[in-house]
N, C-alpha and C positions, 0 to 999 in steps of 0.2 A: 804795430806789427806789420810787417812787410810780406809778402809776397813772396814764393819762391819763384826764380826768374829761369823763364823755359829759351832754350834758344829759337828764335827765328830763321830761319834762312834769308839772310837780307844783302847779301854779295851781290853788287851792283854788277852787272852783267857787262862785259864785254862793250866798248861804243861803237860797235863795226857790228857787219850784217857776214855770217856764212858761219862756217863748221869752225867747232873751236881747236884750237891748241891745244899739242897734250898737258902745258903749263895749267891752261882754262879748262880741261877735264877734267885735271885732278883737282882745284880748285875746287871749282864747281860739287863735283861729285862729297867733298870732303862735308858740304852744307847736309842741315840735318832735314834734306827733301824726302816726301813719303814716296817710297818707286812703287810700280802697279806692276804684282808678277802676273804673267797669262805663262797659263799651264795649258794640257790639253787631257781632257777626260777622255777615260776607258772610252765612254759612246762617241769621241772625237768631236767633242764640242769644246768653245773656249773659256777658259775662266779666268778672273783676273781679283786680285786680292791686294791690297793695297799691307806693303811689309815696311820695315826698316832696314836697311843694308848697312854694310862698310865696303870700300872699295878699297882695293888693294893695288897704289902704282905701281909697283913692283912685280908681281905677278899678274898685272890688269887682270884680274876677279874680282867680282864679290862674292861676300860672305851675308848668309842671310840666316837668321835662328828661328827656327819654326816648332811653335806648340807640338805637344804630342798625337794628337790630332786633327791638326790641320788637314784638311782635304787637298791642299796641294801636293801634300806630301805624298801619298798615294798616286796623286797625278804624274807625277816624279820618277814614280818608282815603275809606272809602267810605257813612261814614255819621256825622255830626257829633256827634249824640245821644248824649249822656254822663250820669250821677251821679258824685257825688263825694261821698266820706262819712268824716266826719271826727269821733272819738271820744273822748271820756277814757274810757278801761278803767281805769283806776285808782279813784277815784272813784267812792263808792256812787251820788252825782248820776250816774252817767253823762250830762254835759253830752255836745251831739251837733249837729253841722251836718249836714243833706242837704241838698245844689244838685242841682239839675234845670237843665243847661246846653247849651251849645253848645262845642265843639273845634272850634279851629283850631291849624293846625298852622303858627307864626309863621317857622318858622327851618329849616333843616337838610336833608339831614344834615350838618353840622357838626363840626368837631374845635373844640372850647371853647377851644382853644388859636390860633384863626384867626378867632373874635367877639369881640368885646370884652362885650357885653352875655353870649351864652353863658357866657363866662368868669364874670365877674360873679357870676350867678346859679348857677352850680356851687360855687363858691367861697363865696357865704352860704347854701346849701344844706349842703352838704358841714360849714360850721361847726354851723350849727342843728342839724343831725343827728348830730352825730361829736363835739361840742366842742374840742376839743383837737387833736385827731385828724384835723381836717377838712381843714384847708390841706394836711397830707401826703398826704390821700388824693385831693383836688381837685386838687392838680399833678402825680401820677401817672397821672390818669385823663385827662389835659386833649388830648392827641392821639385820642382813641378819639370817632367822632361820633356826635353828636346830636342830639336835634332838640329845639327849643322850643314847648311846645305853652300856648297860653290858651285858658282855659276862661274863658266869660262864662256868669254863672247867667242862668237864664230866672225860676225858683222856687226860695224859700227855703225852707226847714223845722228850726227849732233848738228847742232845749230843753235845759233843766237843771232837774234836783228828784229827789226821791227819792219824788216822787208819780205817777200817771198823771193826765195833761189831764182836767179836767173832760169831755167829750167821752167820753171810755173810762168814766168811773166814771158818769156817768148811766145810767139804765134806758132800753134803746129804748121809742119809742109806735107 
């Protein structure tokens, strides 16, 4: 009996050191990496939540599907102010996206099972993160609601190398 086979993120990064291409962002971003969202609470404190995303080149967004209760959600809804931070940990390059954006909150709450777009986007979420696994976990979950949130960046911040920016290694004057 075999193993159902989950993907890795294992896209050998870039062999150059600085900000990637938007070829290597969407690349990059297409791997099944866990992004960390920071919100900011009602009391204006930070939080950070480790989500699954899709990113969209075409309209550089992502799309992120958040439980019916998720606490970010609320954090969202009274203050739109987001990062999004998207990693290789594997990889000495640590290649690395930070967006400086905007949350909206598109959809929901929702049973994924009563959108069709919802659906959708659970369903190639659920593959990219689970492999094998995904579709059974996406149709077991597809009653329980949701909401769709897009994130539009305001500011980018990428890198890959196993160097620091010229910027860090110069001497201040």
């Amino acid at each position: 009996m075999s193993t159902p086979s989950v993907p890795l993120p294992a896209a050998a990064p870039p062999d150059r050191v600085g900000a990637l291409r938007e070829d290597e962002l969407t690349a990059f971003l297409a791997q099944p990496w866990n992004a960390r969202l920071a919100t900011v609470t009602p009391a204006q404190t930070p939080y950070v939540v480790p989500v699954w995303y899709e990113y969209d080149p075409a309209e550089r967004v992502f799309y992120v599907v958040a439980r019916e209760r998720s606490a970010y959600v609320e954090h969202i809804r009274h203050n739109h102010a987001v990062a999004l931070h998207v990693a290789d940990d594997i990889h000495l390059e640590h290649t690395r996206v930070l967006v400086e954006g905007v949350a909206e909150i598109v959809e929901g709450p929702t049973p994924p099972a009563k959108s069709p777009r919802l659906h959708a986007l659970a369903v190639r979420l659920a593959r990219k993160y689970l492999g094998d696994r995904g579709p059974e976990y996406a149709e077991r979950t597809m009653d329980r609601p949701r909401y769709l949130i897009r994130i539009t960046p305001r500011r980018w911040h990428t890198w890959t190398g196993r160097e620091w920016a010229p910027k860090y290694r110069e001497p201040r004057r």
